[in-house]
C-alpha positions as a Markdown table, in Angstrom:
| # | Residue | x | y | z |
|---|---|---|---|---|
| 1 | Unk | 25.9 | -11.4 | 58.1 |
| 2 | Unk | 29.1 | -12.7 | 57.3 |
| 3 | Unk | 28.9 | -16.1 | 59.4 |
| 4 | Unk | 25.9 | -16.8 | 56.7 |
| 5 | Unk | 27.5 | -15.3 | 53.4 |
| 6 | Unk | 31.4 | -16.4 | 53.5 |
| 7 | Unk | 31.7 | -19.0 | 56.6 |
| 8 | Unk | 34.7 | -19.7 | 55.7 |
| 9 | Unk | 36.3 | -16.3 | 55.7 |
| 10 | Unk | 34.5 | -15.4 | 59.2 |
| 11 | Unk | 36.4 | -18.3 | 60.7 |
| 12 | Unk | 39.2 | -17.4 | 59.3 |
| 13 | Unk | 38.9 | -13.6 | 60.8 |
| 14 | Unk | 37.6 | -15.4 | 64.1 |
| 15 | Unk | 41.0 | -17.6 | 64.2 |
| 16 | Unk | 42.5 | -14.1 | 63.8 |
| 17 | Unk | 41.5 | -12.0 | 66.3 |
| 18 | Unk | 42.1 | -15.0 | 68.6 |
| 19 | Unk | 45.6 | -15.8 | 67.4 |
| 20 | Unk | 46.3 | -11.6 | 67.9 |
| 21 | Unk | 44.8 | -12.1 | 71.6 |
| 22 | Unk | 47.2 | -15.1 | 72.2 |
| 23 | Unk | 50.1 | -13.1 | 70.8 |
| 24 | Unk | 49.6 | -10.4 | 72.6 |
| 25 | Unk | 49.1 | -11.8 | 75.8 |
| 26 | Unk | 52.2 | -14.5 | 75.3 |
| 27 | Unk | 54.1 | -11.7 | 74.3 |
| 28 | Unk | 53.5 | -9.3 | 77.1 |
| 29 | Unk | 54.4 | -12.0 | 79.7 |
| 30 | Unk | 57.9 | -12.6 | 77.7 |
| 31 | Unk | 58.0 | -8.7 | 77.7 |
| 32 | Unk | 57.7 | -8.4 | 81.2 |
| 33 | Unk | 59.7 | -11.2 | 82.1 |
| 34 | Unk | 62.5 | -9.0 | 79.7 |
| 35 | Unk | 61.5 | -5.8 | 82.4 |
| 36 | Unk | 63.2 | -8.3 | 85.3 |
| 37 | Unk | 66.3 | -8.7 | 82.7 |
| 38 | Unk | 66.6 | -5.2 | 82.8 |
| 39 | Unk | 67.1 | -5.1 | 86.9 |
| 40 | Unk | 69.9 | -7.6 | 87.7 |
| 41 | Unk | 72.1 | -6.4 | 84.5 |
| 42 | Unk | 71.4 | -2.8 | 86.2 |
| 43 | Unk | 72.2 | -4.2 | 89.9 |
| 44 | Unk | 75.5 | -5.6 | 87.9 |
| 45 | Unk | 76.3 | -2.5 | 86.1 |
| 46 | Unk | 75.3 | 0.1 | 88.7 |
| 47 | Unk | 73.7 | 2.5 | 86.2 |
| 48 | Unk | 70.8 | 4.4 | 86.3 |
| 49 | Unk | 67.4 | 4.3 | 85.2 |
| 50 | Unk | 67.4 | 0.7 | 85.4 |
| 51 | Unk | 63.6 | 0.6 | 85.0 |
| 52 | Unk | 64.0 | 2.7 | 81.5 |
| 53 | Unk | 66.2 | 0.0 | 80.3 |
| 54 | Unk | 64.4 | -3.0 | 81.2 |
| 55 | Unk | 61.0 | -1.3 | 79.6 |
| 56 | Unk | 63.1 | -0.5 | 76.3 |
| 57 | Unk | 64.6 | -4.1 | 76.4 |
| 58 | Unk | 60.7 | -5.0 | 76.8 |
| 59 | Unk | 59.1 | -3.2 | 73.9 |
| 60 | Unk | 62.3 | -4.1 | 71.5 |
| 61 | Unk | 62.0 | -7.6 | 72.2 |
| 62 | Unk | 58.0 | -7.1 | 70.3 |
| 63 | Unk | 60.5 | -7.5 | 67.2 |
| 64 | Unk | 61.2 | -11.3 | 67.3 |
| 65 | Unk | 64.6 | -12.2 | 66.4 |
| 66 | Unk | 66.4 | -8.7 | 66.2 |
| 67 | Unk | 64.6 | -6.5 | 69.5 |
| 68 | Unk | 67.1 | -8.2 | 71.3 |
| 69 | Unk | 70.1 | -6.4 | 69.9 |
| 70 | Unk | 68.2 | -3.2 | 69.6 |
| 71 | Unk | 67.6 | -3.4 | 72.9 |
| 72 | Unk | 71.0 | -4.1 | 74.7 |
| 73 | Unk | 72.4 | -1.3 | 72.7 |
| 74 | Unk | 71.5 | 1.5 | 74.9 |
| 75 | Unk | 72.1 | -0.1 | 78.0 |
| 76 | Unk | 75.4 | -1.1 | 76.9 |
| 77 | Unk | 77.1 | 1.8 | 75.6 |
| 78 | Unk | 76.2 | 3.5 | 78.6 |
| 79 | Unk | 77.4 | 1.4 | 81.2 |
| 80 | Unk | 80.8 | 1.6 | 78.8 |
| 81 | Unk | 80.6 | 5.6 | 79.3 |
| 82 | Unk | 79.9 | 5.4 | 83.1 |
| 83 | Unk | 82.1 | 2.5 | 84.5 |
| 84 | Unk | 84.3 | 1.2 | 81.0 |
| 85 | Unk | 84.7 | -1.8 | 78.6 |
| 86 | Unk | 84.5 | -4.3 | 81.4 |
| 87 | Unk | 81.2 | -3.3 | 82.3 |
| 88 | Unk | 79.9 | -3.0 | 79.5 |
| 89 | Unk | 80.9 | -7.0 | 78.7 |
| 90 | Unk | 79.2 | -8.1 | 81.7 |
| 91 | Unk | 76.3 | -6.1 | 80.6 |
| 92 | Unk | 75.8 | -7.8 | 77.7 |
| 93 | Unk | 77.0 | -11.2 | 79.1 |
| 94 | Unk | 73.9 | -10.7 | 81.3 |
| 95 | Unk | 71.5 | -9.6 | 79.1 |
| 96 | Unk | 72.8 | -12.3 | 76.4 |
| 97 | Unk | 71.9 | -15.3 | 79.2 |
| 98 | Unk | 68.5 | -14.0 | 80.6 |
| 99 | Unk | 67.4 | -13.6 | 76.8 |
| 100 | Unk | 69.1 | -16.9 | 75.9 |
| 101 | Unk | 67.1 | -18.5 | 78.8 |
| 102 | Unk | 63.7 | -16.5 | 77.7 |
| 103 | Unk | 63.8 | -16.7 | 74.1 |
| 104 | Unk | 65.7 | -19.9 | 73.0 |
| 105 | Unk | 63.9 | -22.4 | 75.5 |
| 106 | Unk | 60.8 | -21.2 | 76.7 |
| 107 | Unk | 59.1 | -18.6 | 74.3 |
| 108 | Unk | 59.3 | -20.5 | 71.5 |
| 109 | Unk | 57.1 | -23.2 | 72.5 |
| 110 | Unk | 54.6 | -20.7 | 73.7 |
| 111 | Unk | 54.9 | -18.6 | 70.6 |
| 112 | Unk | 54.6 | -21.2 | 67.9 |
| 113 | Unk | 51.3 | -22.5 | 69.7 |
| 114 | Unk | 50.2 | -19.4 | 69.9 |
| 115 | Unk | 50.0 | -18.0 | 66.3 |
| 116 | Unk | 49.9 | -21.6 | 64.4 |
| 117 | Unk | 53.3 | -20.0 | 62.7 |
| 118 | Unk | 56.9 | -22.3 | 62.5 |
| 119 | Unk | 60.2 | -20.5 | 63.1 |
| 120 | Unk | 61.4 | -20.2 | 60.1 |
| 121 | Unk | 58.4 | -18.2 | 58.8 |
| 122 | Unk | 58.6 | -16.1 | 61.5 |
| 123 | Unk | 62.0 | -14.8 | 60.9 |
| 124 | Unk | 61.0 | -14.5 | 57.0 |
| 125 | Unk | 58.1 | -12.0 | 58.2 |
| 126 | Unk | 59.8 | -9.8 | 60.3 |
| 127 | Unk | 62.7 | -9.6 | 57.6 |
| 128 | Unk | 59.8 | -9.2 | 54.8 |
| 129 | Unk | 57.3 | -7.1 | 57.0 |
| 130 | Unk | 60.7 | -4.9 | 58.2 |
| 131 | Unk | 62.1 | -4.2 | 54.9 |
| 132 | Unk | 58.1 | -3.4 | 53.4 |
| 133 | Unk | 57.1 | -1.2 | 56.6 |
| 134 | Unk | 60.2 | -0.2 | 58.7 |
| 135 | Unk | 60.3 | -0.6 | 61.9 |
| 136 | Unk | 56.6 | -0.7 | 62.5 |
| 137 | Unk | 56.2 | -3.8 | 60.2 |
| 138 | Unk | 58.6 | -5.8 | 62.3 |
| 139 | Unk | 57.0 | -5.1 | 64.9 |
| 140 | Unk | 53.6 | -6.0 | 63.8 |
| 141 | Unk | 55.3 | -9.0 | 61.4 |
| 142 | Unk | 53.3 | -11.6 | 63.7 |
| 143 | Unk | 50.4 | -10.3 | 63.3 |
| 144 | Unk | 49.9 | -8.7 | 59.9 |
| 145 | Unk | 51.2 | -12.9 | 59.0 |
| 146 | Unk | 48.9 | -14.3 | 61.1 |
| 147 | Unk | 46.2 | -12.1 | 59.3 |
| 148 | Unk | 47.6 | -13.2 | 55.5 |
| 149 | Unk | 47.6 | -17.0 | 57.0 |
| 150 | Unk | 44.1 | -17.3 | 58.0 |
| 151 | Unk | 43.0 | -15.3 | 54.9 |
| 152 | Unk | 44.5 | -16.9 | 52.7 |
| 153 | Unk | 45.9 | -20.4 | 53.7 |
| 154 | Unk | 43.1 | -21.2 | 56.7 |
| 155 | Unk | 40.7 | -19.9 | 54.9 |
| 156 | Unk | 40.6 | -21.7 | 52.1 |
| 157 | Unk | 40.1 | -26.0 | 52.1 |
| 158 | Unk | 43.0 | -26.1 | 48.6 |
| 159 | Unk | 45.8 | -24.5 | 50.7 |
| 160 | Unk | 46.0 | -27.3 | 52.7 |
| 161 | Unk | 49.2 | -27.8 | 51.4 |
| 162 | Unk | 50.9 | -24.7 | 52.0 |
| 163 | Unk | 49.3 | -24.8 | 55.4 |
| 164 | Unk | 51.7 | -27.3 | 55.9 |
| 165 | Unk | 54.4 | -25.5 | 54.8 |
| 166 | Unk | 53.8 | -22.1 | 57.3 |
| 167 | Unk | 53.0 | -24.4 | 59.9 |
| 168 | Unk | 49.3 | -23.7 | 60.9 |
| 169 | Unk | 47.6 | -26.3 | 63.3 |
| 170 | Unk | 45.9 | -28.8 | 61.7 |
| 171 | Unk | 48.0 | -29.1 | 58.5 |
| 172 | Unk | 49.0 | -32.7 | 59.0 |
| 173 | Unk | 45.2 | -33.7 | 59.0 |
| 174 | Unk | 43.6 | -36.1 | 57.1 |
| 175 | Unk | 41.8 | -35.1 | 54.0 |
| 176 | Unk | 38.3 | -36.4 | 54.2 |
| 177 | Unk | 37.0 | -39.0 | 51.5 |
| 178 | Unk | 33.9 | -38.0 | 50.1 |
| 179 | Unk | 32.0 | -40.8 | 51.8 |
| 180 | Unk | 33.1 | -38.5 | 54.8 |
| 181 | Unk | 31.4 | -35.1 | 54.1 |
């Protein structure tokens, strides 16, 4: 009933759900790749519970941009407790490459495509959606963005311009002429 009332806005939804699919799916690989992180700063360290860490280093790193730090926290202060300063260094040396690797040369190609969304307005929603929801909204800053993009921007043919601006495929095309529609 929608499709024939408001086409517009049930592509929009459509693009939506998809977009959420796609983020959840590229996200979960990143996340598990993060779970293997989690086993060779553990193999370094010697601490237990090395599959708690990498999990909690996988579910943190759901908030782009700052999981990262929330997540090395734990790990780190307790290989400092068990086995000192120097451990805890190479802890985070580890975990810093392996998410340097993940996060700065591969996910972000596979993100971006993903949710139609540039960098730079990612960061802006998890610092918006994080300070307006807590902790929750950082975590779900892709999405609930995605959602406000398609409704509002991909929705509508006059926000081609700030389509352009949040980075959404299809910005850069040509406006048809009238002889074209």
């Amino acid at each position: 009933m929608l499709s024939s009332q408001r086409p517009g806005l049930a592509q929009a939804l459509r693009t939506f759900a998809r977009d959420t699919r796609r983020f959840l799916a590229v996200t979960g690989i990143f996340r598990a790749a993060d779970r293997v992180r989690g086993h060779p700063a553990s193999l370094v360290a010697r601490y237990s519970l090395p599959v708690l860490w990498g999990l909690l280093a996988a579910v943190c790193n759901f908030i782009p941009y700052v999981g990262f730090v929330i997540g090395v926290i734990p790990p780190a202060l307790l290989a400092l407790l068990d086995f000192g300063w120097e451990t805890m260094l190479l802890v985070i040396i580890v975990y810093i490459i392996l998410n340097s690797l993940l996060t700065s040369l591969i996910a972000p190609r596979y993100m971006g495509d993903a949710m139609g969304v540039s960098t730079p307005v990612t960061v802006i929603s998890v610092v918006f959606w994080g300070w307006v929801l807590g902790p929750l909204g950082a975590i779900l800053s892709m999405p609930l963005t995605s959602l406000l993009k398609v409704l509002l921007i991909d929705s509508d043919p006059r926000a081609r311009w700030a389509a352009a601006l949040v980075g959404s495929p299809g910005a850069w095309a040509p406006i048809p002429t009238r002889d074209e529609t």
